[in-house]
Every structure is written in C-alpha cells, then in structure tokens.
C-alpha positions as CSV (number, residue, x, y, z in Angstrom):
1,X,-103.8,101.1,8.5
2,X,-101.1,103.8,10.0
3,X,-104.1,106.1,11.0
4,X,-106.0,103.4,13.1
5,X,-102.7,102.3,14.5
6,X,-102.3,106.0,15.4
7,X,-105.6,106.6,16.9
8,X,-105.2,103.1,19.1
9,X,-102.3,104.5,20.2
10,X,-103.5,107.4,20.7
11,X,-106.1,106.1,22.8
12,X,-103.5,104.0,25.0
13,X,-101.5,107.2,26.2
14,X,-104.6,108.5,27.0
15,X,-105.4,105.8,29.3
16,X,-101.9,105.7,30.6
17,X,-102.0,109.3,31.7
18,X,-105.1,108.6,33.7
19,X,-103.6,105.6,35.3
20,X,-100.9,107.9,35.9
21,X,-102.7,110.6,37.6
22,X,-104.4,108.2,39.7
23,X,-101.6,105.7,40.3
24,X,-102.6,106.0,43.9
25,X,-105.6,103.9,43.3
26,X,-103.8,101.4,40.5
27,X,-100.4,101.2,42.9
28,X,-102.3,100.0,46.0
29,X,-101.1,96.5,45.6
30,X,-98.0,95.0,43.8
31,X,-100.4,93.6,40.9
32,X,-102.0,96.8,40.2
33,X,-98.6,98.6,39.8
34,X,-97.1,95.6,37.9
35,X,-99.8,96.0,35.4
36,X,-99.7,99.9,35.5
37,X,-96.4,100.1,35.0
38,X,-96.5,97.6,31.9
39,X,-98.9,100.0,30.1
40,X,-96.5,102.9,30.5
41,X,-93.7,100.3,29.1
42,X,-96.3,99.6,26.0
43,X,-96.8,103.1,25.2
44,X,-93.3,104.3,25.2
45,X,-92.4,101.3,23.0
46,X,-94.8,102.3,20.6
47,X,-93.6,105.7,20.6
48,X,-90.1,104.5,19.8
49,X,-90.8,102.6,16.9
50,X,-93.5,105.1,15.3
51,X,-90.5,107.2,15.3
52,X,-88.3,104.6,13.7
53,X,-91.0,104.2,11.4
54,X,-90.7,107.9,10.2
55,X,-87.1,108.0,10.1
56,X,-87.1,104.9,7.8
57,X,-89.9,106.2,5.4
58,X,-87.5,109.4,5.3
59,X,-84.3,106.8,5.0
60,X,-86.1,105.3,1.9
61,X,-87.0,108.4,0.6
62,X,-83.1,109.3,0.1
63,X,-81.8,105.9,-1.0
64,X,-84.6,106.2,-3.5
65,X,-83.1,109.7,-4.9
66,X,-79.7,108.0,-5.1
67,X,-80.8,105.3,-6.8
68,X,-82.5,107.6,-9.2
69,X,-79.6,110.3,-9.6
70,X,-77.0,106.9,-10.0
71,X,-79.3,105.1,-12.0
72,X,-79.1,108.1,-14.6
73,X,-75.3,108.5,-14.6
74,X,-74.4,104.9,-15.1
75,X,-76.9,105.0,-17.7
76,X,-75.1,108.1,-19.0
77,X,-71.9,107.1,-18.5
78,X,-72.4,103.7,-20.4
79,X,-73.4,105.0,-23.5
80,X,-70.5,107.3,-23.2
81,X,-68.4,104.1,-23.2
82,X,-70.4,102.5,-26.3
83,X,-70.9,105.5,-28.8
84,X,-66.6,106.2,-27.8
85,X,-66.4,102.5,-27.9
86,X,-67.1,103.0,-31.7
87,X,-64.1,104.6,-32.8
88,X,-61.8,102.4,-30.2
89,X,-59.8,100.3,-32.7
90,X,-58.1,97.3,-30.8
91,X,-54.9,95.2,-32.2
92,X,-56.4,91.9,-30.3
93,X,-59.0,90.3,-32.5
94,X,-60.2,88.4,-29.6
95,X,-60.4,91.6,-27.7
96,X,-62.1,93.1,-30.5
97,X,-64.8,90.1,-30.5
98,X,-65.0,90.4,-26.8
99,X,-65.8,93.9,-26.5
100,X,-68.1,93.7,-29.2
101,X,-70.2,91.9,-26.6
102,X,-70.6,94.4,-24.4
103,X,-70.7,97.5,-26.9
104,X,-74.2,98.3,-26.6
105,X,-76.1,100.9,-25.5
106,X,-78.7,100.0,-22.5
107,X,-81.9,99.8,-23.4
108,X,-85.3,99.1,-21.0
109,X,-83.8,97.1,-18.2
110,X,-84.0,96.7,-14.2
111,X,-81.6,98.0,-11.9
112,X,-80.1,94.2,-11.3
113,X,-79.9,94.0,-15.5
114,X,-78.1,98.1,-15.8
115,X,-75.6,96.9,-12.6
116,X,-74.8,93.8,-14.4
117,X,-74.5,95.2,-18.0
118,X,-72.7,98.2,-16.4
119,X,-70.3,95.5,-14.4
120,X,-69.3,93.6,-17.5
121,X,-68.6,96.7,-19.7
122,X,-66.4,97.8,-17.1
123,X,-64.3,95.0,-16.4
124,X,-64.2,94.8,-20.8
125,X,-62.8,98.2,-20.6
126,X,-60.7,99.0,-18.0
127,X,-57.9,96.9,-19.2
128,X,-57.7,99.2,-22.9
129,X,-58.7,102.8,-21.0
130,X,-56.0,104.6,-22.6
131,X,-57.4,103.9,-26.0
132,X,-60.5,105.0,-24.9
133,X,-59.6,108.0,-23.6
134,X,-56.7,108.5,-27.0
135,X,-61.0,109.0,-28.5
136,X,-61.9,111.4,-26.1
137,X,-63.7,109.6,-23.4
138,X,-63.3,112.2,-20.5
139,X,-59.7,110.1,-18.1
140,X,-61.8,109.9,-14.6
141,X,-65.2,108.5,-16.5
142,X,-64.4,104.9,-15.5
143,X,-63.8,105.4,-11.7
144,X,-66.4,107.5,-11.7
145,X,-68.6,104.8,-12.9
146,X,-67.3,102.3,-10.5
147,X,-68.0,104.2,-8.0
148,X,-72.2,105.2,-9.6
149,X,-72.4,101.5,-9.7
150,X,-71.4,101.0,-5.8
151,X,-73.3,103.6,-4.9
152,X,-76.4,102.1,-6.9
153,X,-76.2,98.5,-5.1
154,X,-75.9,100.5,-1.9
155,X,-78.5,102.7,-2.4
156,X,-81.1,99.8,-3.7
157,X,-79.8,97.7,-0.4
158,X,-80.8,100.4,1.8
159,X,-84.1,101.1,-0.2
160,X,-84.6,97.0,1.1
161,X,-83.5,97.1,4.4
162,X,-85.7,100.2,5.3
163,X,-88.7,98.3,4.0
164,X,-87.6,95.0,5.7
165,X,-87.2,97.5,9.0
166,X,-90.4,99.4,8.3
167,X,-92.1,95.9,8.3
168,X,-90.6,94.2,11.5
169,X,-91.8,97.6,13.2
170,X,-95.3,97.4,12.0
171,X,-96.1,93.9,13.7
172,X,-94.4,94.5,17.0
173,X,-96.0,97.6,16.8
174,X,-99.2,95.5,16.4
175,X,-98.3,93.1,18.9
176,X,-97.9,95.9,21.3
177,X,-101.0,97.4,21.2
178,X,-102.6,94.1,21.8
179,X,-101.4,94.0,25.4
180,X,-101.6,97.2,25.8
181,X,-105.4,96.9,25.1
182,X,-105.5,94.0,27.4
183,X,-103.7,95.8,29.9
184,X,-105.9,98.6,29.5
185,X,-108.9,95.8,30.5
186,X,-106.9,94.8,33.3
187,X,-106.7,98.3,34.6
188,X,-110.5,99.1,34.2
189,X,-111.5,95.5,36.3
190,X,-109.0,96.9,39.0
191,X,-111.1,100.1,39.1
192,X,-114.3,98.4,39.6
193,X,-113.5,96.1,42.0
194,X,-111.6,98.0,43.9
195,X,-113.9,99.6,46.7
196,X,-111.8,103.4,47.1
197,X,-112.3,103.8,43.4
198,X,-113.6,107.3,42.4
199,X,-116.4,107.0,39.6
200,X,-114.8,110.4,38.1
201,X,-111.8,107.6,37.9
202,X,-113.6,104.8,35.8
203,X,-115.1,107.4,33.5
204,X,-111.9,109.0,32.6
205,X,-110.4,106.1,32.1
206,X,-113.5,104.8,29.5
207,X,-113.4,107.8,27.8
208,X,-109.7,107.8,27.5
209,X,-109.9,104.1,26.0
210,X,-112.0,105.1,22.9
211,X,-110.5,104.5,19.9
212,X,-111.1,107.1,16.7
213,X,-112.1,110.2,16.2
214,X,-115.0,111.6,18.3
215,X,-118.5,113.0,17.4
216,X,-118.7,116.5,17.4
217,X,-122.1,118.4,18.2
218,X,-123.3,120.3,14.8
219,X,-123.5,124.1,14.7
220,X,-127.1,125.5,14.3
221,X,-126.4,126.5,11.0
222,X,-125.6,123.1,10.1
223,X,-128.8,121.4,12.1
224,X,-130.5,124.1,10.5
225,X,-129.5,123.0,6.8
226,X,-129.6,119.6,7.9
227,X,-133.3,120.0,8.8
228,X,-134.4,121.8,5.4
C-alpha cells in the first residue's frame, strides 16, 4: 500500500513540474491557473504528511523502546517489593491481610494488568516503606517505580496516538491523491482543447501521469538467455 501511494505520488509531482514548466499554456485563463495551481497545493500536501508519516513511524519506534525498557523495570522492581515483602513483618493484622493481597510476584500479564498490579502494590506500600527498606529494599526503589509506571502509561499513550496519527494521514493522504488525479484529467483536457498547445506538451504530461515503475529494455545478454 505505501509503495503505490508513493509511486502515485510520484507520478503527480511529475505532472506538476510539467504543468509548471509550461504554466504559460495552463495560466492562459483564470480556470486553467485555478486548477494548476490546485495540483501544486495537492502535491505539497502530500509531501507534508508523508513526512509526518515518517516522523510518526520513528515516534512509535521510541515510545515502543520505552515501553519495553519500563515495562522491564516495573517488572523488576515489583518483585523486588514481593520477595523483600517476605521478610516485612507488620504490627497491623489488617495490614498484614491487605498486603498479602498484593504480595505476588507478576506473572504473564498485559501492560494494562502490570500498570494496575504495579498501581495497587504501590499504594499497599508506600504507607510502611521504612519497614521495607529496615529489609534492605534499596530507599529511592518506590519513586523510582512511580515514576517507570508514568512513564509506561505515557509511553503506551504515545505508541496510540502515533498510530491514531499515522491513520488520519493515510486517508487524507488518499483523499488527496484522488483530486489530484482528477486534476491531473482536468489539466490534460485543457491541453487538448486548447489550440496553442505544443504536442511535446501533451506527451510529457502523459508520460509524467503514469503510475509504477517503468519497463526497461533487456540487455542482449539477457534477450539472448531469454531466447535459448
């Protein structure tokens, strides 16, 4: 799909700079510069958000490391909490029950089960961290998890709104080089109606239109092989 988007596209500047060189013939009346001009517009916008497009697939690409490099420390860090957990000894049997809830370590989960397990240990926690850390858990573990677990949910929120972006771009992208291939139409009746034209004119502008990649003439080595 992105390489016949890019090769429509391609096509479309092509037929744009020809318009351009000749925008003599297309500019000779207000309709023909109108509709010149609008196919400049088209392949500019689409040059904008191609580029949007690859800054967001690279935007991805780095809120997916973080979510991979957070995911792993408040992994880490919660079994930390559990396995220290064990030798915590609480005067509050309630707090003692309620703990208990929360002690264990995290097995197979999502990211929105890890964030929510990680949430709940924490706020269980926090409120007897000097125990903890009386058992050695290092003092700056539990900010630092808050902060893995922010960083996480940001991370995973940006991983959503790049494809969300990436998305929105694709079908105005689309869009766009729909009129711009109607434009492109446009531009060709012009040139044949209009009496001045130049053939040279018409046939650079077909052969500027052609979408894909195009045929190449063999070598004689391969007509050769090809004839064996």
């Amino acid at each position: 799909m992105r390489k016949e988007v890019r090769r429509r596209h391609d096509a479309h500047a092509r037929a744009n700079h020809v318009c351009t060189e000749h925008s003599a013939l297309f500019d000779a009346t207000p309709g023909g510069r109108k509709t010149r001009t609008a196919l400049d517009t088209y392949v500019a916008q689409v040059d904008r958000l191609l580029a949007l497009q690859s800054q967001w697939i690279q935007d991805g690409r780095v809120a997916t490391e973080q979510c991979r490099l957070s995911r792993r420390a408040v992994r880490d860090a919660v079994k930390a909490i559990v396995r220290v957990g064990s030798l915590v000894s609480l005067d509050e049997a309630t707090a003692t029950e309620a703990m208990g809830a929360t002690m264990r370590l995290p097995g197979p989960m999502s990211d929105d089960e890890l964030l929510a397990h990680a949430r709940a240990l924490l706020e269980r926690v926090l409120p007897h961290a000097d125990a903890f850390v009386a058992e050695g858990l290092p003092p700056d573990l539990l900010t630092d998890l808050a902060n893995q677990i922010q960083a996480l949910s940001a991370a995973r929120d940006e991983q959503t709104a790049c494809r969300q972006r990436f998305t929105c771009a694709a079908e105005s992208i689309r869009e766009t080089l729909n009129r711009a291939d109607k434009t492109i139409g446009a531009l060709e009746a012009i040139a044949i109606v209009t009496p001045t034209a130049h053939s040279e004119v018409l046939l650079k502008l077909r052969m500027a239109k052609r979408v894909g990649p195009r045929a190449t003439e063999p070598a004689a080595g391969d007509r050769w092989l090809r004839a064996v």
